[in-house]
Backbone and ligand atoms as CSV (ligand in chain L), in Angstrom:
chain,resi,resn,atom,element,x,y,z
A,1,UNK,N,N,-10.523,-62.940,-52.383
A,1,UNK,CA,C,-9.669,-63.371,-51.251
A,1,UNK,C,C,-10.377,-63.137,-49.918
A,2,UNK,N,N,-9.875,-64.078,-49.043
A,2,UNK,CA,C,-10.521,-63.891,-47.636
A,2,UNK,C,C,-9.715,-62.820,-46.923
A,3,UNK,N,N,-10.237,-62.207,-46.291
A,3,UNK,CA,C,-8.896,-61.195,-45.137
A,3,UNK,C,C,-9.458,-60.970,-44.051
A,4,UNK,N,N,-8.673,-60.771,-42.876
A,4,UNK,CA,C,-9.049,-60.698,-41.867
A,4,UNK,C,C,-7.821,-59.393,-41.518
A,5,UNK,N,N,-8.821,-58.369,-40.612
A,5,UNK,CA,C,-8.352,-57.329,-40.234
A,5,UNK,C,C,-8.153,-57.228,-38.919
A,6,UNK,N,N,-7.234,-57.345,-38.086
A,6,UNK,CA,C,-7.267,-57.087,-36.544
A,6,UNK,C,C,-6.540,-55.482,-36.107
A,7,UNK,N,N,-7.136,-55.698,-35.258
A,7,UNK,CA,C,-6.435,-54.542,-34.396
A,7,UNK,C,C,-6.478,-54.641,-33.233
A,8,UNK,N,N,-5.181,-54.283,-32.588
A,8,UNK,CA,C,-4.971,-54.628,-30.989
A,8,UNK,C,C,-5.466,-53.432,-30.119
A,9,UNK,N,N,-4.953,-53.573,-28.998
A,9,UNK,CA,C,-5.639,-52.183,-27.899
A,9,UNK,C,C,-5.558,-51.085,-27.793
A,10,UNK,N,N,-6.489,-50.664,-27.656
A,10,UNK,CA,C,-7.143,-49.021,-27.721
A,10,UNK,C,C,-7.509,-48.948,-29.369
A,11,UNK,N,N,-7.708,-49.577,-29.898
A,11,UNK,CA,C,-7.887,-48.985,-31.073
A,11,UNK,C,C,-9.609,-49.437,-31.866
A,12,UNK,N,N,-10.184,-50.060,-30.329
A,12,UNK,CA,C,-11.923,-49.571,-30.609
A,12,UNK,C,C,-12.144,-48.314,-30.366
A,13,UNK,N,N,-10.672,-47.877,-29.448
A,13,UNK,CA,C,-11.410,-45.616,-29.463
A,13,UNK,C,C,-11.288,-44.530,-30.465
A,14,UNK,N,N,-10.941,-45.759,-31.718
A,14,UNK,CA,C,-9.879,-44.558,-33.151
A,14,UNK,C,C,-11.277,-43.869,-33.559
A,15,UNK,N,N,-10.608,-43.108,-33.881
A,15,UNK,CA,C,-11.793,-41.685,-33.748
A,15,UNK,C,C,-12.123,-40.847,-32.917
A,16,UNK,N,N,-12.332,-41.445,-31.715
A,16,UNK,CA,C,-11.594,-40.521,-30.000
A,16,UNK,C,C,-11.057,-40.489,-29.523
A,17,UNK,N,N,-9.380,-41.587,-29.900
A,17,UNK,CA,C,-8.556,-41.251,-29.284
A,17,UNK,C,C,-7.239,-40.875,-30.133
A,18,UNK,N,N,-6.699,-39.823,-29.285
A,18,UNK,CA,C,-5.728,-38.852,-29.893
A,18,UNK,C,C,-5.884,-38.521,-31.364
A,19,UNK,N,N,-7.126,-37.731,-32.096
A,19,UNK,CA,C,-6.843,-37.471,-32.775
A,19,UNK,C,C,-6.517,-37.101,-33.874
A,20,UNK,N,N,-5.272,-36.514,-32.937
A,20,UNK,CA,C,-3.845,-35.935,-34.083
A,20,UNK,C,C,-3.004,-36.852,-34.360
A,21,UNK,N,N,-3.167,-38.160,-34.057
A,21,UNK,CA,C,-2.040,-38.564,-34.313
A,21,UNK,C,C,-2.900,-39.839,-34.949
A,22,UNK,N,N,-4.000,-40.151,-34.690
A,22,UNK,CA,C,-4.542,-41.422,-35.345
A,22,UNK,C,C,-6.209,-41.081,-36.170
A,23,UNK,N,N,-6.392,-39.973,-36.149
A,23,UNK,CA,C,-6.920,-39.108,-37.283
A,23,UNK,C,C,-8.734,-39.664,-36.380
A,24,UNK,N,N,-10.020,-38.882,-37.398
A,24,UNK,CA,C,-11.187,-38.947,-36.416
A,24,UNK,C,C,-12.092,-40.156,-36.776
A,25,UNK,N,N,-11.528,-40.930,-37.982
A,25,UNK,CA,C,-12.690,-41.587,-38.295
A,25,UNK,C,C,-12.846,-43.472,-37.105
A,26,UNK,N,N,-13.824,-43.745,-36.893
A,26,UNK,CA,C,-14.180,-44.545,-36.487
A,26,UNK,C,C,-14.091,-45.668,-37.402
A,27,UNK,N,N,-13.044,-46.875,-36.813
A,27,UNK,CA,C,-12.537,-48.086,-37.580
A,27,UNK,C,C,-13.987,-48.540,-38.002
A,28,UNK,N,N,-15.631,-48.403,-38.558
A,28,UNK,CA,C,-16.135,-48.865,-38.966
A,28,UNK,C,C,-16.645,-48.287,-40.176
A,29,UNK,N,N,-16.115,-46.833,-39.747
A,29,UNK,CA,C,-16.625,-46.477,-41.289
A,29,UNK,C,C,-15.450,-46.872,-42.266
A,30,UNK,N,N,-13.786,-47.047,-41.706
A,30,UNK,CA,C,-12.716,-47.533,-42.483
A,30,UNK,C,C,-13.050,-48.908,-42.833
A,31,UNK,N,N,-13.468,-49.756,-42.055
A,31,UNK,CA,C,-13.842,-51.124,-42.859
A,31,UNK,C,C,-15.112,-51.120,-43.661
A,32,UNK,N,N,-16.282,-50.004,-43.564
A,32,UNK,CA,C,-16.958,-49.981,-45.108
A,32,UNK,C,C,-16.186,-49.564,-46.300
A,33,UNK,N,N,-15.170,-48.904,-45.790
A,33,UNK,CA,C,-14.577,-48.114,-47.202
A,33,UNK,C,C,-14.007,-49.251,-47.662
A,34,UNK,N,N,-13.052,-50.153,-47.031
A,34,UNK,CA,C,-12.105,-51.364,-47.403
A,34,UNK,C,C,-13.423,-52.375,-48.065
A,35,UNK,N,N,-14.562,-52.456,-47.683
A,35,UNK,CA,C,-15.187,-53.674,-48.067
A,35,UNK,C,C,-15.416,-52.972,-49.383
A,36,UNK,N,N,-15.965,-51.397,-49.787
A,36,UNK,CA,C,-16.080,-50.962,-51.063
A,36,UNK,C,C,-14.893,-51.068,-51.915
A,37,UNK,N,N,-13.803,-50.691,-51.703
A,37,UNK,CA,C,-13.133,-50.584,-52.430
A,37,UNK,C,C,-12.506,-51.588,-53.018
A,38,UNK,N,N,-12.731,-53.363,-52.324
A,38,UNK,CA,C,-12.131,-54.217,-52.178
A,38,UNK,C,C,-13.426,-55.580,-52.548
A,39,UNK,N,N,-14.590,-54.874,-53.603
A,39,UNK,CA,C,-15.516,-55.849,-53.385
A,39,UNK,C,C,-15.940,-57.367,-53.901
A,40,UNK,N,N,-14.356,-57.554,-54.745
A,40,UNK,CA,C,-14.087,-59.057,-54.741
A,40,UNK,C,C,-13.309,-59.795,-53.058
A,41,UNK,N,N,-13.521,-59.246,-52.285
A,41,UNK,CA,C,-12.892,-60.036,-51.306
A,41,UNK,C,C,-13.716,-59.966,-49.879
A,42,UNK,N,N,-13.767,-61.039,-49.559
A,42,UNK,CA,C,-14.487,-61.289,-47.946
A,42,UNK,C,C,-13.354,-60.424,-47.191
A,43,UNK,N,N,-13.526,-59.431,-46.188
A,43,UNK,CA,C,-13.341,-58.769,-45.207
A,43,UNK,C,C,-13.784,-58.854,-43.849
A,44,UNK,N,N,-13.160,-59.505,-42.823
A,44,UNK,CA,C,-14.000,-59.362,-41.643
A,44,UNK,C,C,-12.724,-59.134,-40.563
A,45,UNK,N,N,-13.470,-58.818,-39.229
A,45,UNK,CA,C,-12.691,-58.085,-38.417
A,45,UNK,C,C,-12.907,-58.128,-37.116
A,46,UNK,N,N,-11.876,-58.506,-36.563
A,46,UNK,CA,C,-11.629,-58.788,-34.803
A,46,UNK,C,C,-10.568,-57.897,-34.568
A,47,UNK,N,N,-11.099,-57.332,-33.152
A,47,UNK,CA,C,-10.333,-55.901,-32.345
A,47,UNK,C,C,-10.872,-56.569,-30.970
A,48,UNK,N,N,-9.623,-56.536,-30.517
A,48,UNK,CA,C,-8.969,-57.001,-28.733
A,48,UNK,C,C,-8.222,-56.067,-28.090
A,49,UNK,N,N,-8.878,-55.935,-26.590
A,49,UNK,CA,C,-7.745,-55.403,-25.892
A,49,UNK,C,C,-6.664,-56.203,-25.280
A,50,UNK,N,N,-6.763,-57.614,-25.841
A,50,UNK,CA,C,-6.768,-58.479,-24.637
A,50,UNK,C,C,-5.428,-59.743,-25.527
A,51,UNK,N,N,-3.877,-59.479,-25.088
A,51,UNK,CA,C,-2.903,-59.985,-26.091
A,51,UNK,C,C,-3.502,-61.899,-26.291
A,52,UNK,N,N,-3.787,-62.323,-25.354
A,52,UNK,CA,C,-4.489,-63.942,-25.679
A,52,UNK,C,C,-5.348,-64.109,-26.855
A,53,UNK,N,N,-6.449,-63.020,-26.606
A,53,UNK,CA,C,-7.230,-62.751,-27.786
A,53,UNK,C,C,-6.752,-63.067,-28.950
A,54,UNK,N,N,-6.248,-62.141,-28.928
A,54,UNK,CA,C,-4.940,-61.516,-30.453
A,54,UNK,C,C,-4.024,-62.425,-30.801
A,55,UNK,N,N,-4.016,-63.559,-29.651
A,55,UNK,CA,C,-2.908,-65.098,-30.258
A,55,UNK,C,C,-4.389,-65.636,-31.152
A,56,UNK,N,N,-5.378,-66.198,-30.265
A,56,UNK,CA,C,-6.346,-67.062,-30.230
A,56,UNK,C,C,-5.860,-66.738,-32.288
A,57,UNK,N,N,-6.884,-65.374,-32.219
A,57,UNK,CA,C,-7.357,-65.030,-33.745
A,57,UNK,C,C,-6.511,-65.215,-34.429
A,58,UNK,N,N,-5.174,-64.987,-34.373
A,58,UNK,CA,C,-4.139,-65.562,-35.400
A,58,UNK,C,C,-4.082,-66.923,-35.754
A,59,UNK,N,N,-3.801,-67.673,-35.126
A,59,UNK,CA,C,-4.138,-69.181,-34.838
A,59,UNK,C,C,-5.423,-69.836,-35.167
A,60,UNK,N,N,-6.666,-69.088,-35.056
A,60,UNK,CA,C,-7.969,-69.526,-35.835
A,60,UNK,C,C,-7.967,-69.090,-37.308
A,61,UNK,N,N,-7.508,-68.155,-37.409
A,61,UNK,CA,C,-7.128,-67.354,-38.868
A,61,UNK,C,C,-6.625,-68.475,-39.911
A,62,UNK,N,N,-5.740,-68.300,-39.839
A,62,UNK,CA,C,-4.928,-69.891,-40.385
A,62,UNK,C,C,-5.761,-71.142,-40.660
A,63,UNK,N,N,-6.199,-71.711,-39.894
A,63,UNK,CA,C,-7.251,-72.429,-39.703
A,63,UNK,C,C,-8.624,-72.568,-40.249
A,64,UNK,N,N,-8.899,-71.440,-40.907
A,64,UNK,CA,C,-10.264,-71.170,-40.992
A,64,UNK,C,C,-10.324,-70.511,-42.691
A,65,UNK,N,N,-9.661,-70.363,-43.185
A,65,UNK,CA,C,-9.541,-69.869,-44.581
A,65,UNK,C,C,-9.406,-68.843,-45.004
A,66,UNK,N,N,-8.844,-68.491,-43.623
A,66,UNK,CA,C,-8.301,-66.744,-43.649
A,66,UNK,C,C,-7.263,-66.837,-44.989
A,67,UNK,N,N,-6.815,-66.027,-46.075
A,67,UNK,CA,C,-5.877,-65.844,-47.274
A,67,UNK,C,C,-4.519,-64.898,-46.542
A,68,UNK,N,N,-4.689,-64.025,-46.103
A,68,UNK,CA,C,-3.875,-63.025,-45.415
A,68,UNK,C,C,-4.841,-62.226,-44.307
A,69,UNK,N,N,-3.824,-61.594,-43.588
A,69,UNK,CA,C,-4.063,-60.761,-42.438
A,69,UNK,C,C,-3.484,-59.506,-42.598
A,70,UNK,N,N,-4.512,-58.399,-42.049
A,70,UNK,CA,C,-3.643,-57.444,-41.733
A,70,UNK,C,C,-3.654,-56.565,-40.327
A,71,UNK,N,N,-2.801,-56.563,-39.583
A,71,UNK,CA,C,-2.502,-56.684,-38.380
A,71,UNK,C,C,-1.815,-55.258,-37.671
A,72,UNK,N,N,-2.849,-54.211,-36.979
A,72,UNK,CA,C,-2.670,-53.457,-36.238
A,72,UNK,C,C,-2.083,-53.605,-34.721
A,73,UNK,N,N,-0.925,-54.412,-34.353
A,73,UNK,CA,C,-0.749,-54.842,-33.012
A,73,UNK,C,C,-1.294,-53.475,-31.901
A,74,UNK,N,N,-0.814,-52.887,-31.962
A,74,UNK,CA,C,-0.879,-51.350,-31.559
A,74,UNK,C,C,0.739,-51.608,-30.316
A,75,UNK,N,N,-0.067,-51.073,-29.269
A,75,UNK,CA,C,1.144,-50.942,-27.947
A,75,UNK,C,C,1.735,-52.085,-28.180
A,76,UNK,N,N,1.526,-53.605,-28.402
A,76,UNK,CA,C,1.708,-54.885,-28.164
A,76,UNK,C,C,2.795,-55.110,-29.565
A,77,UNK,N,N,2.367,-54.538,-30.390
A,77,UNK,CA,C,4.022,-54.178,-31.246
A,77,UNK,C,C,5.668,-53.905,-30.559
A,78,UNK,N,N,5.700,-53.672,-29.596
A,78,UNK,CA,C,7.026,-52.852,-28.675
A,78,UNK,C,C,7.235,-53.902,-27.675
A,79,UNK,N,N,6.120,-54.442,-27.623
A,79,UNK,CA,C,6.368,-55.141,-26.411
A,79,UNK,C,C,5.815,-57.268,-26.048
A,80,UNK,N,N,5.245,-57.614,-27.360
A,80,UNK,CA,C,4.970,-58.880,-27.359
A,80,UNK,C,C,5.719,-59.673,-28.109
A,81,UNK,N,N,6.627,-60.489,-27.425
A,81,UNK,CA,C,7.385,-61.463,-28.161
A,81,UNK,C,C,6.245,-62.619,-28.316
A,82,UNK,N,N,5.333,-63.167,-27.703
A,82,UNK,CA,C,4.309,-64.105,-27.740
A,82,UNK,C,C,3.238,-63.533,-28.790
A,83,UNK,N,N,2.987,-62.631,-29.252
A,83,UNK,CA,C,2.360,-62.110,-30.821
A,83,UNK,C,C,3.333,-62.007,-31.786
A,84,UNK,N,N,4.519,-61.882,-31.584
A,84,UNK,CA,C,5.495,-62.280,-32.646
A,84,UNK,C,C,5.651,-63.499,-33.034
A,85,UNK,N,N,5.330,-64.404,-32.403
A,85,UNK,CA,C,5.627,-66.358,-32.342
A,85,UNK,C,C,4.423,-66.275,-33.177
A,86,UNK,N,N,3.286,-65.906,-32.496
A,86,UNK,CA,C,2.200,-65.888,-33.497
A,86,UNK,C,C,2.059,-66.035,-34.677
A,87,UNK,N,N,2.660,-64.425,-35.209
A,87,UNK,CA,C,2.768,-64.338,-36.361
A,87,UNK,C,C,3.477,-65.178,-37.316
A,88,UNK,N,N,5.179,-65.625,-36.789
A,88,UNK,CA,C,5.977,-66.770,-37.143
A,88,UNK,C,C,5.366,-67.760,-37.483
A,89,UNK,N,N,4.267,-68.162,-36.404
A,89,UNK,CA,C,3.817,-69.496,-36.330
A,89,UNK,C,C,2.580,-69.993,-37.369
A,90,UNK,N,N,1.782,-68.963,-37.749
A,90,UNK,CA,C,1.294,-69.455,-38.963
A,90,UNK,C,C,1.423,-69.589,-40.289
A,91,UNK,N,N,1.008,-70.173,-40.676
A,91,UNK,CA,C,1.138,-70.027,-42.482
A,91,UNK,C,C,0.457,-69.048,-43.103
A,92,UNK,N,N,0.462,-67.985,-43.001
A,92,UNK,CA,C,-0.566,-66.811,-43.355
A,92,UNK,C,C,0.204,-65.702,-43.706
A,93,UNK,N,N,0.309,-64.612,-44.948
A,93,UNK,CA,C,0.808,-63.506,-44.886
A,93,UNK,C,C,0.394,-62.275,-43.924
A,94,UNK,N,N,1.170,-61.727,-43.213
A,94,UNK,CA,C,-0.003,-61.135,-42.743
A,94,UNK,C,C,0.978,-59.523,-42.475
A,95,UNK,N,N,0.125,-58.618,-43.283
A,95,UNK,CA,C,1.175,-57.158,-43.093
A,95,UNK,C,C,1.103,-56.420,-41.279
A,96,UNK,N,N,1.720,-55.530,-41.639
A,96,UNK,CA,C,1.793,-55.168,-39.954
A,96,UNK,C,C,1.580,-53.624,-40.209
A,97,UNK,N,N,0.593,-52.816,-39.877
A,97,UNK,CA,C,0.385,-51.548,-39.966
A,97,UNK,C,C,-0.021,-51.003,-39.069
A,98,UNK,N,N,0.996,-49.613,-39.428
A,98,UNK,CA,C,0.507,-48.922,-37.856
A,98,UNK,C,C,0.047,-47.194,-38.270
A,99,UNK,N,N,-0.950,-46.687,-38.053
A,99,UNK,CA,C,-1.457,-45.504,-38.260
A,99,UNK,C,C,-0.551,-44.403,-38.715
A,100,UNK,N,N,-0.255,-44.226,-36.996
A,100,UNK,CA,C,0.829,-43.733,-36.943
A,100,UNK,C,C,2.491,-43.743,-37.363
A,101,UNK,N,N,3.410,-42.780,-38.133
A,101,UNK,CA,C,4.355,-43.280,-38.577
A,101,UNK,C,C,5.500,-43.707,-36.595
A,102,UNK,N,N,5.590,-44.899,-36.602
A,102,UNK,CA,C,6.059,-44.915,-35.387
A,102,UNK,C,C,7.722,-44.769,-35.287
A,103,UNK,N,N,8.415,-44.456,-36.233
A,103,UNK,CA,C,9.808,-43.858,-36.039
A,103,UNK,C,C,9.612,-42.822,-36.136
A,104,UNK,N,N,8.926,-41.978,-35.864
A,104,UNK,CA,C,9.089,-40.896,-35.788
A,104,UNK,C,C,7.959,-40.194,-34.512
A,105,UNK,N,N,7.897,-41.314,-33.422
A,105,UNK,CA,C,7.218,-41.042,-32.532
A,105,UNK,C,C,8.558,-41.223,-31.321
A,106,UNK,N,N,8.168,-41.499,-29.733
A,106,UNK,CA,C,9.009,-41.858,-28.717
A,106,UNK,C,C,9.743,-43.190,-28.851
A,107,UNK,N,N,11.059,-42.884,-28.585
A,107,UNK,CA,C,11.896,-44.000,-28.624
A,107,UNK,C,C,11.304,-45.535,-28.637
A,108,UNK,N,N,10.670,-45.974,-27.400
A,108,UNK,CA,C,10.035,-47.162,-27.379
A,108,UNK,C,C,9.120,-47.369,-28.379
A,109,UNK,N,N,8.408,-46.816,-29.157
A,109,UNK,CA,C,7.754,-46.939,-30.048
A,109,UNK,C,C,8.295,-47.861,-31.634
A,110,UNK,N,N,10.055,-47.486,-31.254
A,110,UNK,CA,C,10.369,-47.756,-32.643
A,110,UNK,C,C,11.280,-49.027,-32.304
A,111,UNK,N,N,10.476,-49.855,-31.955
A,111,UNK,CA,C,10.976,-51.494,-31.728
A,111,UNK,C,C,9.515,-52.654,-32.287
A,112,UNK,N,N,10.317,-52.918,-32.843
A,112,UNK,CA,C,8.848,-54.109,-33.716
A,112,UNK,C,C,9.185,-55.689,-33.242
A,113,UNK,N,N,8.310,-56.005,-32.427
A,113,UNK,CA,C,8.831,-57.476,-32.227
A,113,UNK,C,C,8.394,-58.349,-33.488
A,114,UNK,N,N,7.094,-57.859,-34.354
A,114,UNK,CA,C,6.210,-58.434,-34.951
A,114,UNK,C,C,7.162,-58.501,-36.288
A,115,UNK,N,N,7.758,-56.955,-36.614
A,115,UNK,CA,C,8.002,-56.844,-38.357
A,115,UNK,C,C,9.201,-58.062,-38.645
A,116,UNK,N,N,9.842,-58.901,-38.060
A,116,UNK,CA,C,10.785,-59.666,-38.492
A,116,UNK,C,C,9.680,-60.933,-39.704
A,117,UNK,N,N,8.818,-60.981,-38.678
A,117,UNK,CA,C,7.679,-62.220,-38.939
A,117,UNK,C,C,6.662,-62.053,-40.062
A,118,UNK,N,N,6.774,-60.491,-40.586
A,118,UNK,CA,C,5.404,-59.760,-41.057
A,118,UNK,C,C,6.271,-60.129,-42.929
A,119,UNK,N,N,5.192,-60.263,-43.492
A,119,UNK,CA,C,5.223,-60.156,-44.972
A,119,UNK,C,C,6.207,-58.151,-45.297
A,120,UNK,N,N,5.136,-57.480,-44.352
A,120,UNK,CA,C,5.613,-56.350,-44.738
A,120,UNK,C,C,5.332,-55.332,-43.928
A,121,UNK,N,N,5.725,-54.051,-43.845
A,121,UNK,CA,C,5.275,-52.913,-42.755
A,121,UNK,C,C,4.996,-51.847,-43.024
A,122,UNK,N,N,3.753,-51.265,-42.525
A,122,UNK,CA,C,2.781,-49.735,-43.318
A,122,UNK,C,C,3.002,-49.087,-42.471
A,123,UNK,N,N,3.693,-48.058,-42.039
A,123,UNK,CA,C,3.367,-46.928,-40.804
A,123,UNK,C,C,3.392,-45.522,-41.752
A,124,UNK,N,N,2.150,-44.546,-40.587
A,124,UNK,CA,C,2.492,-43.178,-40.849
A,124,UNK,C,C,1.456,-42.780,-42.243
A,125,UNK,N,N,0.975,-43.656,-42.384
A,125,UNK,CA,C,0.108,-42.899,-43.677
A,125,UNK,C,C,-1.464,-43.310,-43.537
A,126,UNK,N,N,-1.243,-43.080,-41.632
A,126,UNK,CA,C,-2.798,-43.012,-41.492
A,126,UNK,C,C,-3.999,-44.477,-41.454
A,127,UNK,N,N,-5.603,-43.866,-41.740
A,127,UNK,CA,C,-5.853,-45.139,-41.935
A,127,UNK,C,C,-5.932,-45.739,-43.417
A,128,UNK,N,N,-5.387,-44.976,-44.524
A,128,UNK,CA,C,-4.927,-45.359,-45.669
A,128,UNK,C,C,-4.017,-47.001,-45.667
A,129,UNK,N,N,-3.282,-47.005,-44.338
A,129,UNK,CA,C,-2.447,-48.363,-44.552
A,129,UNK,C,C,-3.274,-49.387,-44.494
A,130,UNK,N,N,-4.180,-49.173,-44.153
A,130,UNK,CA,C,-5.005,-50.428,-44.091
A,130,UNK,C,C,-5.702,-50.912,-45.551
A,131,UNK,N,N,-5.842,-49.910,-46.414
A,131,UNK,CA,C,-6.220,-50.410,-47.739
A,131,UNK,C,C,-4.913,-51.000,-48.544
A,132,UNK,N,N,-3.993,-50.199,-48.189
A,132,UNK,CA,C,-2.668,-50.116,-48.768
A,132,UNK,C,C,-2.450,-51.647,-48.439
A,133,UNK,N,N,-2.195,-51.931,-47.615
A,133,UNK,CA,C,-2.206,-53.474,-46.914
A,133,UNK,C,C,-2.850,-54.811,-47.511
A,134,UNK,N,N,-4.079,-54.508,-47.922
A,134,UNK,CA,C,-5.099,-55.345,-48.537
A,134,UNK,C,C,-4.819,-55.338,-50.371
A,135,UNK,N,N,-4.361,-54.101,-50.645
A,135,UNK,CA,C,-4.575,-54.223,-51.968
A,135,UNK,C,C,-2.890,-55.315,-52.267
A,136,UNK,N,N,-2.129,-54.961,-50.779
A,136,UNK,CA,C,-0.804,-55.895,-51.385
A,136,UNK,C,C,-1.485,-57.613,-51.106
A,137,UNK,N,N,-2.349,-58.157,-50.351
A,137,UNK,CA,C,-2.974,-59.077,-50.036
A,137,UNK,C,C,-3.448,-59.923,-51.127
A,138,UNK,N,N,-4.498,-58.680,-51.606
A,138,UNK,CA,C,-5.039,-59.102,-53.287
A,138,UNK,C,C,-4.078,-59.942,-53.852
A,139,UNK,N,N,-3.228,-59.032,-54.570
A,139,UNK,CA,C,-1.871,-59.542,-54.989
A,139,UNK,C,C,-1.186,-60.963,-54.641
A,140,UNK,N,N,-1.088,-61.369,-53.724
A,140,UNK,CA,C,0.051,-61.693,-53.382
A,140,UNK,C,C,-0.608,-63.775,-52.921
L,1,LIG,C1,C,-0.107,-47.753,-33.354
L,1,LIG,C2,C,1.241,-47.233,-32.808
L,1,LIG,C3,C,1.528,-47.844,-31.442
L,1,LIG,O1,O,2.791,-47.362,-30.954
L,1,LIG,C4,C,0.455,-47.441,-30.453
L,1,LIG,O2,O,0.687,-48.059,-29.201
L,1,LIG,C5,C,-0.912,-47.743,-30.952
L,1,LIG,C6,C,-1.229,-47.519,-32.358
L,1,LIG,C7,C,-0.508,-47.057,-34.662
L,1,LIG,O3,O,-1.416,-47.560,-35.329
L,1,LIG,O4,O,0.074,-46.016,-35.015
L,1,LIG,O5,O,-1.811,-48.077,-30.161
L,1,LIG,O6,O,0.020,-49.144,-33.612
């Protein structure tokens, strides 16, 4: 299967930023682990700070022979109804995972514009959701 992994903003600093709450490893050694563990399937990966970006790639995704997505909005989870259309708007499964378990973070945190649109939703178990995510991809 093809997959495409995004992740939205701040989350080229995972590994230096906060953490305790989004753990130390650097999203490149997590996408060698996903390409090992996953080595019947093309894996590739776009990270934006930038919410246009993050339409564009959904919308080329689809387009391009992407199979599923799996989709770190980050902040832009709480707050993008125009990455929610996104997601609506293609023909693509695409899960929605977030590191962090986010109900059980600050109030604003626990509003998903995205999960209505999403196949499905990973929070709180780290960067484990991201395999967790792919292996439902495989599947599906
Ligand atoms: C996040 C949770 C969001 O609330 C936050 O803004 C992020 C990361 C997570 O992976 O836990 O940037 O999506």
């Amino acid at each position: 299967k093809n997959i495409l992994v995004i992740n939205g903003p701040n989350l080229n600093l995972l590994g230096k930023r906060e953490p305790v709450l989004y753990g130390s490893q650097d999203f490149s050694e997590v996408l060698d682990e996903l390409k090992s563990d996953f080595p019947d399937c093309t894996i590739s990966y776009f990270q934006s700070n930038n919410e246009s970006e993050l339409i564009n790639a959904l919308h080329a995704a689809a387009d391009s022979g992407i199979e599923g997505a799996v989709f770190n909005p980050a902040a832009f989870t709480h707050t993008s109804i125009a990455l929610a259309d996104a997601v609506a708007a293609i023909d693509l499964p695409v899960v929605e995972v977030h590191i962090s378990n986010i109900y059980g973070r600050e109030d604003f945190r626990q509003k998903s514009y995205i999960s209505k649109y999403a196949a499905g939703v990973i929070a709180g178990f780290g960067v484990a959701g991201y395999r967790l995510a792919v292996s439902y991809l495989v599947r599906s």
